[in-house]
Backbone as a chain_set.jsonl record, in Angstrom:
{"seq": "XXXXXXXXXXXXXXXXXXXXXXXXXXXXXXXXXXXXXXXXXXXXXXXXXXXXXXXXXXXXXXXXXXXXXXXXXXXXXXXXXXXXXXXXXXXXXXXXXXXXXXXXXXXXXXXXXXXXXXXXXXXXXXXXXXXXXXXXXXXXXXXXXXXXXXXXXXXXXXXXXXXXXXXXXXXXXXXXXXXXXXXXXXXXXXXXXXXXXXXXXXXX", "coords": {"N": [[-119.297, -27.661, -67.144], [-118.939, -24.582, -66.251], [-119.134, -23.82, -62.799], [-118.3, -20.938, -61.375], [-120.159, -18.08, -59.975], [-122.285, -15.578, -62.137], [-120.775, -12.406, -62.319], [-122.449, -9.198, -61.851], [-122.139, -5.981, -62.347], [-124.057, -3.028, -61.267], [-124.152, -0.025, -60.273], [-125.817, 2.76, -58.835], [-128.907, 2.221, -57.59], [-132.498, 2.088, -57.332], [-133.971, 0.638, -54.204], [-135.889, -0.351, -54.338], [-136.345, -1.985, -56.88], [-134.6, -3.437, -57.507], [-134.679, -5.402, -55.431], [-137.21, -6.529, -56.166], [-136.26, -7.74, -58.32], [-134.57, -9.802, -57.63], [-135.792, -11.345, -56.074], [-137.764, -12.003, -58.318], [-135.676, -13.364, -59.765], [-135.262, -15.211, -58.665], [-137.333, -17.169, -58.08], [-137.364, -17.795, -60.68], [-135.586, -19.446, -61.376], [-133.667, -22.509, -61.931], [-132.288, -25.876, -61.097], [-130.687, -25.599, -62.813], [-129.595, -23.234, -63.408], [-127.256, -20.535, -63.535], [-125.568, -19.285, -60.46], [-125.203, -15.386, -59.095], [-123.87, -12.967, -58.36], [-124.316, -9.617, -57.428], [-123.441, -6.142, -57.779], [-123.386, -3.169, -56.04], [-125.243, 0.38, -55.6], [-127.223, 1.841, -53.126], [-129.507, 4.813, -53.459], [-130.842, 6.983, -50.659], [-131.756, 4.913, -48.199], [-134.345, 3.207, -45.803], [-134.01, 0.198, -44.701], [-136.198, -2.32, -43.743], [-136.397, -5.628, -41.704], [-138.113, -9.063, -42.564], [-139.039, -9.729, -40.004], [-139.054, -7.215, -38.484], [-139.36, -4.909, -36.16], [-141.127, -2.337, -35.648], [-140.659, -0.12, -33.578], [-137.961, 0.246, -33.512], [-137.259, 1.867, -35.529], [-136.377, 5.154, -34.474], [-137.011, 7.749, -34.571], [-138.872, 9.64, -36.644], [-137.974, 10.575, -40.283], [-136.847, 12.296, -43.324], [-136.14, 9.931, -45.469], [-137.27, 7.266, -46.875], [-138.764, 4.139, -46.366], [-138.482, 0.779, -46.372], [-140.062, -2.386, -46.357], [-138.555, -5.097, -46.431], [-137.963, -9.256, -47.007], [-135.998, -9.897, -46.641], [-134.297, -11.624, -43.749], [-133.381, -10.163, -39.993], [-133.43, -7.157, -38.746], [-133.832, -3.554, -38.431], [-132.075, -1.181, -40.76], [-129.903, 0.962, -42.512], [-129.434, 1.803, -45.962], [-126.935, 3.578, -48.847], [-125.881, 5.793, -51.114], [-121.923, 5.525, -51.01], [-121.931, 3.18, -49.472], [-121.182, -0.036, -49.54], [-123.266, -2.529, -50.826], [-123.955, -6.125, -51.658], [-124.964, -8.122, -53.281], [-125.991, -11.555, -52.859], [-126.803, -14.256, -54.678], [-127.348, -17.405, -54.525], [-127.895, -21.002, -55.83], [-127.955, -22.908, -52.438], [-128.801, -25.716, -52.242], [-127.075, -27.236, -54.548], [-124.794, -25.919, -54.409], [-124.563, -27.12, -51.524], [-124.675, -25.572, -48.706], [-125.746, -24.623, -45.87], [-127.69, -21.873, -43.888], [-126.419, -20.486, -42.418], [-123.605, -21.164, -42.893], [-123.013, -19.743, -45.325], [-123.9, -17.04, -44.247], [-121.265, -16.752, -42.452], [-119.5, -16.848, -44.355], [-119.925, -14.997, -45.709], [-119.45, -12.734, -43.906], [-116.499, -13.377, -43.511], [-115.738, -12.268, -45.777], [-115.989, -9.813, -45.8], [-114.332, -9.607, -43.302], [-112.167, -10.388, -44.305], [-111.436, -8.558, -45.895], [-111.278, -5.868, -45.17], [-109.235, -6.316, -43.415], [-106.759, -6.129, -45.708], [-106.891, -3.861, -46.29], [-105.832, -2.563, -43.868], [-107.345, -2.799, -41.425], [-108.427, -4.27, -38.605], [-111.211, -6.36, -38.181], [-114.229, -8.417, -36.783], [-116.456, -11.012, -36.406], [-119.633, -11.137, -34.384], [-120.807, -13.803, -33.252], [-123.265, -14.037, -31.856], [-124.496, -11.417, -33.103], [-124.974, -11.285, -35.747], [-122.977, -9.926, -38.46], [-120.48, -7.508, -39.273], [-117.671, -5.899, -36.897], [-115.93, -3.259, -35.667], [-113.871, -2.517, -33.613], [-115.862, -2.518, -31.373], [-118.082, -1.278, -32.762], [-120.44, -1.383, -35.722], [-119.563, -1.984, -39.156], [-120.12, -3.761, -41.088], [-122.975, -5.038, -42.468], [-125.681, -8.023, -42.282], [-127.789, -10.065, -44.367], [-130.061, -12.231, -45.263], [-132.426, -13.814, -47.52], [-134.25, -17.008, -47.963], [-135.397, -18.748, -50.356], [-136.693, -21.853, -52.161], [-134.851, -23.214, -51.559], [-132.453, -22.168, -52.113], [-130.698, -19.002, -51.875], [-131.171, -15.022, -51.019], [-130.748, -11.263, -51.406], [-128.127, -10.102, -49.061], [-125.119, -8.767, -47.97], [-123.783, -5.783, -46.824], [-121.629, -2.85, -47.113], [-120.016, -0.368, -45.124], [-118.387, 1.99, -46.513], [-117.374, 4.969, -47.785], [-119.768, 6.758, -46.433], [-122.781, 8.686, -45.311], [-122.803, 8.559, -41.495], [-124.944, 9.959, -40.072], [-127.897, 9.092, -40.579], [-128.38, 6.754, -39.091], [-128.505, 7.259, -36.97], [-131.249, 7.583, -36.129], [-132.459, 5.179, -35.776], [-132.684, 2.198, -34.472], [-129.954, 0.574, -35.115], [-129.92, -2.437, -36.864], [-131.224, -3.906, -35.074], [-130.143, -3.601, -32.243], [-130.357, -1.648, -29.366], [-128.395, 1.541, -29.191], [-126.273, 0.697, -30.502], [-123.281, 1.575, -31.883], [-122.102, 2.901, -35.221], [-119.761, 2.844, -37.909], [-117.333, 3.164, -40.92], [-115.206, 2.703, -43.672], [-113.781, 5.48, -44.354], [-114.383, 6.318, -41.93], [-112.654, 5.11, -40.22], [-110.142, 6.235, -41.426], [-109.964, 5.067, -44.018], [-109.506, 6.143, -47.252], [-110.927, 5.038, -50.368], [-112.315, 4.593, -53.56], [-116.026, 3.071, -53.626], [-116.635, 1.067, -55.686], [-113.774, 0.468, -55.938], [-113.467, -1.047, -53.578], [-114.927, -3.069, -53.891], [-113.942, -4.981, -55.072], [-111.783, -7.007, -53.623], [-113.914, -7.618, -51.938], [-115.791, -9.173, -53.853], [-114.119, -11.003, -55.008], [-113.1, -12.256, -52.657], [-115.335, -13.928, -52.295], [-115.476, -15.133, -54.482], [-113.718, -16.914, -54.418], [-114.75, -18.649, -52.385], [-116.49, -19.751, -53.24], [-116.466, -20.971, -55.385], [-115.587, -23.921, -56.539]], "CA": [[-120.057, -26.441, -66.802], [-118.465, -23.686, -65.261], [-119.591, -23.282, -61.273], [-118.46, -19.626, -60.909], [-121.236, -17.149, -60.404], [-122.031, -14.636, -62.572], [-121.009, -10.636, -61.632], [-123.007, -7.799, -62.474], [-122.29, -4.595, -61.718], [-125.631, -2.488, -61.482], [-124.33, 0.885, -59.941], [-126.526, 3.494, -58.152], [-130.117, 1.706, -58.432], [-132.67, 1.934, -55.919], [-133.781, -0.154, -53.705], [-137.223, -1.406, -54.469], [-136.623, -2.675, -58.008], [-133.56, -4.401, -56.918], [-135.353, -6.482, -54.632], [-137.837, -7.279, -56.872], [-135.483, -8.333, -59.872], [-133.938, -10.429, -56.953], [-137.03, -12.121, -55.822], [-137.947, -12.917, -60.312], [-134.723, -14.409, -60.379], [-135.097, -16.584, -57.25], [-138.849, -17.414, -58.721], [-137.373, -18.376, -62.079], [-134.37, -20.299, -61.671], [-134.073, -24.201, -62.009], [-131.059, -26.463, -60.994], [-129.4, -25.651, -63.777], [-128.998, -21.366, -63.215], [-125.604, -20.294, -62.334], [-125.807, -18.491, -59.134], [-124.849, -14.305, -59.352], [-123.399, -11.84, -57.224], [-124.88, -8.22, -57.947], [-122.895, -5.174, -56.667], [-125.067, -1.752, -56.106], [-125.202, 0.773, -54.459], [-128.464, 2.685, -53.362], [-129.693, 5.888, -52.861], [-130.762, 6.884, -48.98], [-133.656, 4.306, -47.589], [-134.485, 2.204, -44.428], [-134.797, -1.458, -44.993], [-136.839, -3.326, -42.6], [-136.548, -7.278, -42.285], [-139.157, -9.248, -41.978], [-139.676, -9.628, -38.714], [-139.053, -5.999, -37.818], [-140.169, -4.575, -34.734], [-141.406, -0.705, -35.707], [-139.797, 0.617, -32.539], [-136.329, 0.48, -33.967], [-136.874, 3.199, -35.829], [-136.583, 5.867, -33.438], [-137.537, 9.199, -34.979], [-139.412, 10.519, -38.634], [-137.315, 11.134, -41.085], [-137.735, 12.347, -45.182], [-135.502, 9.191, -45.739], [-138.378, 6.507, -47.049], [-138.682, 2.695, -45.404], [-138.828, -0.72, -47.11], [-140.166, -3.372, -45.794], [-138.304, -5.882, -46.977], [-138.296, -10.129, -46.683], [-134.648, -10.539, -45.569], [-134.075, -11.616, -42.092], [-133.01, -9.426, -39.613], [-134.116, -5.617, -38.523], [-134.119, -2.415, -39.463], [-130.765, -0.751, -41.384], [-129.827, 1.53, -43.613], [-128.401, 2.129, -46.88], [-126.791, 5.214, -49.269], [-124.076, 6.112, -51.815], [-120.668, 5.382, -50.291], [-122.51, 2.058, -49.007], [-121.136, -0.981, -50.826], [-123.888, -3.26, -51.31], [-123.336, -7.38, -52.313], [-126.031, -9.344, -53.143], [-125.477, -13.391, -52.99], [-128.3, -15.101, -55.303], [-126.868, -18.807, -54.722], [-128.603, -22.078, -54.949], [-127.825, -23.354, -51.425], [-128.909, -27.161, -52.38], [-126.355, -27.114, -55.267], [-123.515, -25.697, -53.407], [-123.874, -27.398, -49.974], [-124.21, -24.557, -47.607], [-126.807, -23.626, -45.208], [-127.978, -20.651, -44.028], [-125.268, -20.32, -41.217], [-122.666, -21.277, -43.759], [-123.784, -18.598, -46.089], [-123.841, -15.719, -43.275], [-120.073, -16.799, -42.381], [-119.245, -16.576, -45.807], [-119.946, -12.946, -46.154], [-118.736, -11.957, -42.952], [-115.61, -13.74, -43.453], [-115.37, -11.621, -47.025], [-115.506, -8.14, -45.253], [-113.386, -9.147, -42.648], [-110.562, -10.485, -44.99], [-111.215, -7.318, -47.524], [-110.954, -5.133, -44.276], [-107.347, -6.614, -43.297], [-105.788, -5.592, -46.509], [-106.489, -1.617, -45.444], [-105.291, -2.41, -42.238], [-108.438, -2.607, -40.509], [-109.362, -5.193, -37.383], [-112.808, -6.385, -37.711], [-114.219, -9.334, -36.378], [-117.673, -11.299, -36.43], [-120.058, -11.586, -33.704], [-122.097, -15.047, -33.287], [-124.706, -13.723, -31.244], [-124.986, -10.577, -33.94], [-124.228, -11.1, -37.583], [-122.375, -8.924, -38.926], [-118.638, -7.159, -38.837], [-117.518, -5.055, -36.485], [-114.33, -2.976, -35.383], [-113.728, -1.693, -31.838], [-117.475, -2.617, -31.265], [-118.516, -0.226, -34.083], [-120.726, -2.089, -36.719], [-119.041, -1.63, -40.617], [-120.663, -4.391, -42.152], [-124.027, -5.905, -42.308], [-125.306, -9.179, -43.214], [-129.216, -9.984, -43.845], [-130.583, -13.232, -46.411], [-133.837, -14.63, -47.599], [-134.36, -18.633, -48.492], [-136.899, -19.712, -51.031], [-136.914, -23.014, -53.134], [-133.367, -23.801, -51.428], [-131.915, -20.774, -53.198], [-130.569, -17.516, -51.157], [-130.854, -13.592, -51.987], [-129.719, -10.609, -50.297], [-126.815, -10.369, -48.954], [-124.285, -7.67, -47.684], [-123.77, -4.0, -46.651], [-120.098, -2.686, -46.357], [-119.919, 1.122, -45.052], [-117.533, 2.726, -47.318], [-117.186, 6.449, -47.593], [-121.393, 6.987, -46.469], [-123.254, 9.647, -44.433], [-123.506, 7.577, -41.196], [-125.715, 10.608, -39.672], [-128.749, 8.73, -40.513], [-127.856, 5.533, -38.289], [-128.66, 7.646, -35.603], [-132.672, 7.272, -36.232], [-132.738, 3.83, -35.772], [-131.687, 0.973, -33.48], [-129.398, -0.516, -36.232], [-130.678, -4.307, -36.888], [-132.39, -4.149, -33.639], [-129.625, -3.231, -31.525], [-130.356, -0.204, -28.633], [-126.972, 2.075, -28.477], [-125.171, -0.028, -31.398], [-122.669, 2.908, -33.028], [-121.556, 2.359, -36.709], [-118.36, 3.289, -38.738], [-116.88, 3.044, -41.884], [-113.937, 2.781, -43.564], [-113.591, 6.769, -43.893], [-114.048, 7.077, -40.078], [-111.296, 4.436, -39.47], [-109.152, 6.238, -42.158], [-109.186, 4.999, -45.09], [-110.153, 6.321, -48.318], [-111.023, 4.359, -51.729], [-113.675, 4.201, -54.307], [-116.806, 1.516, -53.538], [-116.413, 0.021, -56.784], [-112.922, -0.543, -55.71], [-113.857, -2.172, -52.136], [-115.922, -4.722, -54.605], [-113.271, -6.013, -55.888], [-111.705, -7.779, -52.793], [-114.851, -8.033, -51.143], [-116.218, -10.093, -54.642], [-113.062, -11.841, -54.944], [-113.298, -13.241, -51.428], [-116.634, -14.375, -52.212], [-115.847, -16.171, -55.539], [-112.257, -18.072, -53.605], [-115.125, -19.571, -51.391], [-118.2, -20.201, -53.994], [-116.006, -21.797, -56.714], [-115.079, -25.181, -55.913]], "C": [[-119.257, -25.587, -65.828], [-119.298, -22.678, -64.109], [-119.675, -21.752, -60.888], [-119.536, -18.86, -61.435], [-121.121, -15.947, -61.328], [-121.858, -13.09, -61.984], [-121.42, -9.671, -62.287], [-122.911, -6.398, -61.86], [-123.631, -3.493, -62.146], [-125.429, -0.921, -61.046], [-125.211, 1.123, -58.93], [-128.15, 2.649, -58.773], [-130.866, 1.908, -56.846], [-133.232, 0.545, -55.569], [-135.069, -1.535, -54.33], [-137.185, -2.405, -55.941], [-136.011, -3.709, -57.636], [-134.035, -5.535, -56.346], [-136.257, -7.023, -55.141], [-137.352, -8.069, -58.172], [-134.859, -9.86, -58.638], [-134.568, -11.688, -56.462], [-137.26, -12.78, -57.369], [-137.015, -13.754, -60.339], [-134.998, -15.592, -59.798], [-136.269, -17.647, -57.616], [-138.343, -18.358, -59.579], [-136.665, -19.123, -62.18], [-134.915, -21.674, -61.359], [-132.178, -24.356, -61.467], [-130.089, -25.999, -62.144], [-128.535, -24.08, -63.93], [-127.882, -21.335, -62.713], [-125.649, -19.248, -61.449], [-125.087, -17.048, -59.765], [-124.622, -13.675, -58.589], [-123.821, -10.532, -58.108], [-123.752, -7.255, -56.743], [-123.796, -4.066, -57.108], [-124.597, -0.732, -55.161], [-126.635, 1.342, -54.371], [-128.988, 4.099, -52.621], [-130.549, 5.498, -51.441], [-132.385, 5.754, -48.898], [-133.254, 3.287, -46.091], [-134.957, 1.089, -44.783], [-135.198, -2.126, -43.717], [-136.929, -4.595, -42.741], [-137.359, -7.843, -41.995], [-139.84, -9.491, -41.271], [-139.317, -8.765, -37.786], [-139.647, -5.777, -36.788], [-139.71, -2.685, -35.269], [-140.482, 0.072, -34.766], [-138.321, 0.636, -32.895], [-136.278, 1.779, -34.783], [-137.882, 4.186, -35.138], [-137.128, 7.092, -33.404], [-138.175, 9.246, -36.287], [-138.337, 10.611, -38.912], [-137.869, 11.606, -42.666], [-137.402, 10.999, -46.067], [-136.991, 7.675, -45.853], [-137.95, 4.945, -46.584], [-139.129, 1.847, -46.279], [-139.168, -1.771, -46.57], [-140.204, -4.596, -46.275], [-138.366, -7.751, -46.679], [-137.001, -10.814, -45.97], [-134.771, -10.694, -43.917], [-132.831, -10.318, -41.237], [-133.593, -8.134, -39.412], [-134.004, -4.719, -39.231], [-132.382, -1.756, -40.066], [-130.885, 0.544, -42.742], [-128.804, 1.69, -44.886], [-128.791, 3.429, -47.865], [-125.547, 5.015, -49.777], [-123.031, 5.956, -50.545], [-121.013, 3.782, -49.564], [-121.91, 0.784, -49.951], [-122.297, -2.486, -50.346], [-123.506, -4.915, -51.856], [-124.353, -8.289, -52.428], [-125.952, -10.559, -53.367], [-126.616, -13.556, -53.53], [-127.87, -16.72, -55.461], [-128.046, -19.919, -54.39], [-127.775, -22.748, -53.912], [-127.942, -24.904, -52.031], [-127.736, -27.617, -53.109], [-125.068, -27.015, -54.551], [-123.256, -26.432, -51.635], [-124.061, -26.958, -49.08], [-125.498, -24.515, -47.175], [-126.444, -22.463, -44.639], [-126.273, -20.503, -43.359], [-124.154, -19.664, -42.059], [-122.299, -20.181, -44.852], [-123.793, -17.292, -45.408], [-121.867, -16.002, -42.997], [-119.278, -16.356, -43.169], [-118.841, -15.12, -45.979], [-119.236, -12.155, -45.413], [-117.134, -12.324, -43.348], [-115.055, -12.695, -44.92], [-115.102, -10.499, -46.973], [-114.543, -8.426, -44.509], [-112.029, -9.293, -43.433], [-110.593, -9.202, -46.096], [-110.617, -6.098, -46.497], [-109.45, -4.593, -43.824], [-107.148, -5.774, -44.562], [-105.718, -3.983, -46.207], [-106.537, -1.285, -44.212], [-106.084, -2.443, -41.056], [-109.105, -4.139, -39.816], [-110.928, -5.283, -37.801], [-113.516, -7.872, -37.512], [-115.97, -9.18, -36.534], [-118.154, -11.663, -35.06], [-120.781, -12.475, -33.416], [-123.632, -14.827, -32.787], [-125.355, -12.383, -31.688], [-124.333, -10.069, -35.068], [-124.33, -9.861, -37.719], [-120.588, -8.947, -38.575], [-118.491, -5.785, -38.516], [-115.851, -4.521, -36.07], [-114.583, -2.12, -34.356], [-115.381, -1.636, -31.444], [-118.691, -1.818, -31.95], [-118.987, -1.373, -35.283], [-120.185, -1.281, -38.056], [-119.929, -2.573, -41.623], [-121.821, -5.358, -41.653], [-124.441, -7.274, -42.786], [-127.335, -9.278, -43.109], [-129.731, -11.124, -45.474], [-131.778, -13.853, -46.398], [-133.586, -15.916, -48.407], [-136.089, -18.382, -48.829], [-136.407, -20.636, -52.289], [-135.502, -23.178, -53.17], [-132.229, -22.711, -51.992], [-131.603, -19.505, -51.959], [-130.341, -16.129, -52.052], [-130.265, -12.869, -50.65], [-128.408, -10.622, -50.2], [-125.851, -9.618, -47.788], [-124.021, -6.443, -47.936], [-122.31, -3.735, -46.253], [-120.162, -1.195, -45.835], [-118.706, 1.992, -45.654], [-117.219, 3.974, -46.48], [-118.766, 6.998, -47.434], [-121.586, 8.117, -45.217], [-123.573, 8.79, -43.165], [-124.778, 8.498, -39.873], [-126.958, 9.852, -39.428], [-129.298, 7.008, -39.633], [-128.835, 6.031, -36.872], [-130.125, 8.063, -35.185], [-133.098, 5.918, -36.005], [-132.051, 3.155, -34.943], [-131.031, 0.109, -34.866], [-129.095, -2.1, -35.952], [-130.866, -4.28, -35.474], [-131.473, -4.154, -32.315], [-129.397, -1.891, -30.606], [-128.789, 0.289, -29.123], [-126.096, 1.499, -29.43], [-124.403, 1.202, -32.467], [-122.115, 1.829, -34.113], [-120.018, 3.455, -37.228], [-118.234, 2.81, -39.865], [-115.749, 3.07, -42.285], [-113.228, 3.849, -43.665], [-113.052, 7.2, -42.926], [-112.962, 6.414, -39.738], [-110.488, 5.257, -40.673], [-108.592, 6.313, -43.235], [-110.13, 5.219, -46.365], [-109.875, 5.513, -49.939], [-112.869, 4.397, -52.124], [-114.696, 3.17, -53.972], [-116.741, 0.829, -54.332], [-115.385, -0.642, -56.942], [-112.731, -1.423, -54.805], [-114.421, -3.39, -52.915], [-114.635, -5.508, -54.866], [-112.552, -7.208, -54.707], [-112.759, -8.3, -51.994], [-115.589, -9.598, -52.131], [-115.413, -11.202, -54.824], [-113.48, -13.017, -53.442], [-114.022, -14.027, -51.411], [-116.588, -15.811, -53.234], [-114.597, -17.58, -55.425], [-113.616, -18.804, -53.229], [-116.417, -20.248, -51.767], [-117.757, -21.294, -54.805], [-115.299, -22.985, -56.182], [-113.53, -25.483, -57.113]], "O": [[-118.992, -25.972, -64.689], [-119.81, -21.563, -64.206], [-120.637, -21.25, -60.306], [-119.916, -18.778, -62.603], [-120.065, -15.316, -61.377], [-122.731, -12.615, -61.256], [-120.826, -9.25, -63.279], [-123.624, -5.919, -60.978], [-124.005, -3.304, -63.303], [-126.416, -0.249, -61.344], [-125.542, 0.23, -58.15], [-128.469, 2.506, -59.953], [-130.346, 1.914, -55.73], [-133.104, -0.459, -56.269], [-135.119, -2.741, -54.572], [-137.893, -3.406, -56.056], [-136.56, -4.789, -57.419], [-133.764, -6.639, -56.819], [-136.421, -8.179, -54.749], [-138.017, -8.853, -58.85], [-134.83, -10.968, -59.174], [-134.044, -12.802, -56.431], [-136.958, -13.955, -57.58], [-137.214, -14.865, -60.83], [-134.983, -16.722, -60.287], [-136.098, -18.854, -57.44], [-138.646, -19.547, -59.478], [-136.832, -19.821, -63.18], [-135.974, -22.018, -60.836], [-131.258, -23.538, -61.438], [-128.864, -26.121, -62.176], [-127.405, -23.826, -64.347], [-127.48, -21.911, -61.702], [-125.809, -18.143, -61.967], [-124.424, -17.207, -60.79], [-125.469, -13.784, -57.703], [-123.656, -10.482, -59.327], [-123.411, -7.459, -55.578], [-124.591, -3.97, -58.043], [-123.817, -0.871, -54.218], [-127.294, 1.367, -55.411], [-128.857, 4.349, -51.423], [-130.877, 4.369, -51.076], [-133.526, 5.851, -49.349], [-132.199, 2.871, -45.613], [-136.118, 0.9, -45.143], [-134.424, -2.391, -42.797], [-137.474, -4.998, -43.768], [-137.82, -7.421, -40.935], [-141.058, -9.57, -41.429], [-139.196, -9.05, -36.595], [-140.565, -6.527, -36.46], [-138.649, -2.062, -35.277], [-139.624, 0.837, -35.207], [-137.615, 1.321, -32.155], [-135.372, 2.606, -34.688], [-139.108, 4.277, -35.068], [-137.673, 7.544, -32.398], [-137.552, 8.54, -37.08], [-137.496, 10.743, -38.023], [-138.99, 11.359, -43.112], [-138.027, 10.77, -47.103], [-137.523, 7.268, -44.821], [-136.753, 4.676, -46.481], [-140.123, 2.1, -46.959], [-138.148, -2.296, -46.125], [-141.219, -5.234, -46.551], [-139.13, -7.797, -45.715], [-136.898, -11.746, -45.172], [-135.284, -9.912, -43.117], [-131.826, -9.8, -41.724], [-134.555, -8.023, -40.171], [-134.032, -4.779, -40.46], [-131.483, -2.21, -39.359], [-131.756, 0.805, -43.571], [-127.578, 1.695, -44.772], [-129.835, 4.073, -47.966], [-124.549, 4.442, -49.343], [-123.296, 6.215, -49.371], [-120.004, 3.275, -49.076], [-122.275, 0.74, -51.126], [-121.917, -3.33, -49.534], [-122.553, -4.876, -52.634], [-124.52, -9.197, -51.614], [-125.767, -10.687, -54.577], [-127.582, -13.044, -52.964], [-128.084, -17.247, -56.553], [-128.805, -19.975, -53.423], [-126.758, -23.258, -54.383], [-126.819, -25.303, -52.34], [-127.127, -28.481, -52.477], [-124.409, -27.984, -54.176], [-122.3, -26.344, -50.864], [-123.736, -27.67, -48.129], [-126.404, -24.378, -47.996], [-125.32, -21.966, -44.708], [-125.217, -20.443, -43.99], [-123.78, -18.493, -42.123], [-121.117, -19.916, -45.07], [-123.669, -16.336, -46.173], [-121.208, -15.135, -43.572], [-118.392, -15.554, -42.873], [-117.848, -14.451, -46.263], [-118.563, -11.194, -45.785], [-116.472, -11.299, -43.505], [-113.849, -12.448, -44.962], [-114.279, -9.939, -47.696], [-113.571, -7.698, -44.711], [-111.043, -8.57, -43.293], [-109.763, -9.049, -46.992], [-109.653, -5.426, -46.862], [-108.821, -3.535, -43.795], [-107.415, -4.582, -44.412], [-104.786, -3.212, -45.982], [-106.98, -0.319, -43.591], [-105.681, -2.192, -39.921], [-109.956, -4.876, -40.315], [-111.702, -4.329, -37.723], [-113.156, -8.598, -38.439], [-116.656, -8.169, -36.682], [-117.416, -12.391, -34.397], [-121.886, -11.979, -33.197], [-124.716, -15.265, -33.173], [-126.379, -11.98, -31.138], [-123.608, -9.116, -35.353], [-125.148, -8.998, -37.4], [-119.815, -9.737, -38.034], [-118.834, -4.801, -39.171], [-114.838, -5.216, -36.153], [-115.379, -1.182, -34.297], [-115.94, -0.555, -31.26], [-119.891, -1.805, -31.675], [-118.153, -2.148, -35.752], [-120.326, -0.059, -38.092], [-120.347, -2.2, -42.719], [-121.733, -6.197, -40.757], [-123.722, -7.801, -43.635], [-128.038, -8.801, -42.218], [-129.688, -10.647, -46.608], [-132.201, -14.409, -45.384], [-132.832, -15.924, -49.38], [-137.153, -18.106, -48.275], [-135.815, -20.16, -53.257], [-134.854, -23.277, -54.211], [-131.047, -23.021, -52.139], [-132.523, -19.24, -51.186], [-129.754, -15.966, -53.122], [-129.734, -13.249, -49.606], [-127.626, -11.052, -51.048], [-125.972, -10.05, -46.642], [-124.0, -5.97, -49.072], [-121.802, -4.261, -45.263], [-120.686, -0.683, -46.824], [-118.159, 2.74, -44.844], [-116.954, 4.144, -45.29], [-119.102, 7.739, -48.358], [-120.732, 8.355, -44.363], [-124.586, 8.115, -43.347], [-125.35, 7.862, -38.987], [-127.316, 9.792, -38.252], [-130.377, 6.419, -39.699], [-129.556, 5.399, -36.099], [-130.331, 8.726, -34.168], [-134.302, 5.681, -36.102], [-130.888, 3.439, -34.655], [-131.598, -0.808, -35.459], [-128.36, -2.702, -35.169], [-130.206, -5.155, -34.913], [-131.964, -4.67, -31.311], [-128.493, -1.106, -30.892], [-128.001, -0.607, -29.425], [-124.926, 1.814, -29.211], [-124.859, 1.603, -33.538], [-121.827, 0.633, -34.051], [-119.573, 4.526, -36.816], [-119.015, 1.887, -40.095], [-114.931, 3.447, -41.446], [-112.071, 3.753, -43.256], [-112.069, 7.905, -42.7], [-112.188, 6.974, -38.961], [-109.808, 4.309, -41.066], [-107.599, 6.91, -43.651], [-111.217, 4.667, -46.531], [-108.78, 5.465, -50.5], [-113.944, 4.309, -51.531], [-114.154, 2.066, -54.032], [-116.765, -0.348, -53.974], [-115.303, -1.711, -57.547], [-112.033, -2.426, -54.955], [-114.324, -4.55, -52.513], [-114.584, -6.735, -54.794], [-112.833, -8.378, -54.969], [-112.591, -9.352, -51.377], [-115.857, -10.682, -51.611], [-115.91, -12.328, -54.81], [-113.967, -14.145, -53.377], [-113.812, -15.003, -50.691], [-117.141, -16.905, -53.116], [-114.544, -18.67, -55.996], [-113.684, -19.835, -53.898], [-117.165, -20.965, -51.102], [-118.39, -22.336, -54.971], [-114.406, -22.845, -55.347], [-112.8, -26.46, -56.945]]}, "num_chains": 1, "name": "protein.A"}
């Protein structure tokens, strides 16, 4: 049986279906499903995790709110955003959660390096950052041993709308992308090292 997950590329989709196709799968699968990585991107929204605290987001906007089951706070995503969703059974593979958050981070920061860009993980606030500037998010839900969710990279994105929110529940936390540091490429081509990285460390 071949271990590697399957990849789907899904494009521009929004958010709410996504998360519910994500949740069916997680529902439906048995030991025997081969885990999937989804790439996406989605038009503008505010995801809330599920143990949000309202006060993070700081002002109204026209930009609509999700209140989603991943862990972690409030965030946003938007074209130029690259998106990564992990759907792995955890029991199967070995990994807890931890293991699984490392994972991801460790996938932006090594996709980062190749376009020259420093960015490092913080223990005491998942994610990846560069010069204390968050670039990449991280945020996963567990049910029936199984993980969804996943990862947020900041591409080429508007990060205007950052600036409504305590991003993931951090006062004063500025964001960047790989634009603002510099460097320009397609999101569909950021997937490819970012997915790569992912499937070196899934595939035994």
């Amino acid at each position: 049986m071949n271990n590697s997950p399957i990849i789907r590329n899904l494009g521009l989709q929004a958010y709410l279906p996504i998360w519910e196709a994500m949740q069916t799968f997680t529902q439906q699968r048995d030991a025997t499903t081969p885990d999937e990585i989804w790439i996406v991107e989605h038009p503008p929204v505010y995801t809330q995790g599920l143990n949000g605290k309202p006060e993070h987001l700081l002002k109204a906007t026209d930009i609509p709110i999700v209140k989603s089951d991943r862990g972690g706070q409030i965030t946003y995503h938007a074209p130029g955003q690259l998106v990564v969703y992990t759907l792995l059974d955890l029991n199967r593979s070995k990994l807890n959660i931890r293991q699984v958050v490392t994972l991801l981070e460790n996938a932006m920061i090594n996709s980062l390096a190749q376009y020259g860009i420093l960015a490092i993980a913080k223990p005491e606030a998942p994610g990846v950052y560069v010069d204390g500037k968050k670039i990449g998010s991280v945020g996963l839900r567990v049910k029936k041993g199984c993980c969804y969710h996943g990862l947020s990279l900041n591409n080429n994105i508007d990060l205007t709308p950052f600036n409504a929110i305590n991003t993931c529940g951090f006062a004063g936390l500025k964001v960047t992308s790989l634009a603002e540091q510099g460097v320009t490429i397609h999101t569909h081509e950021l997937a490819i090292p970012v997915v790569s990285a992912l499937l070196t460390a899934l595939t035994p």
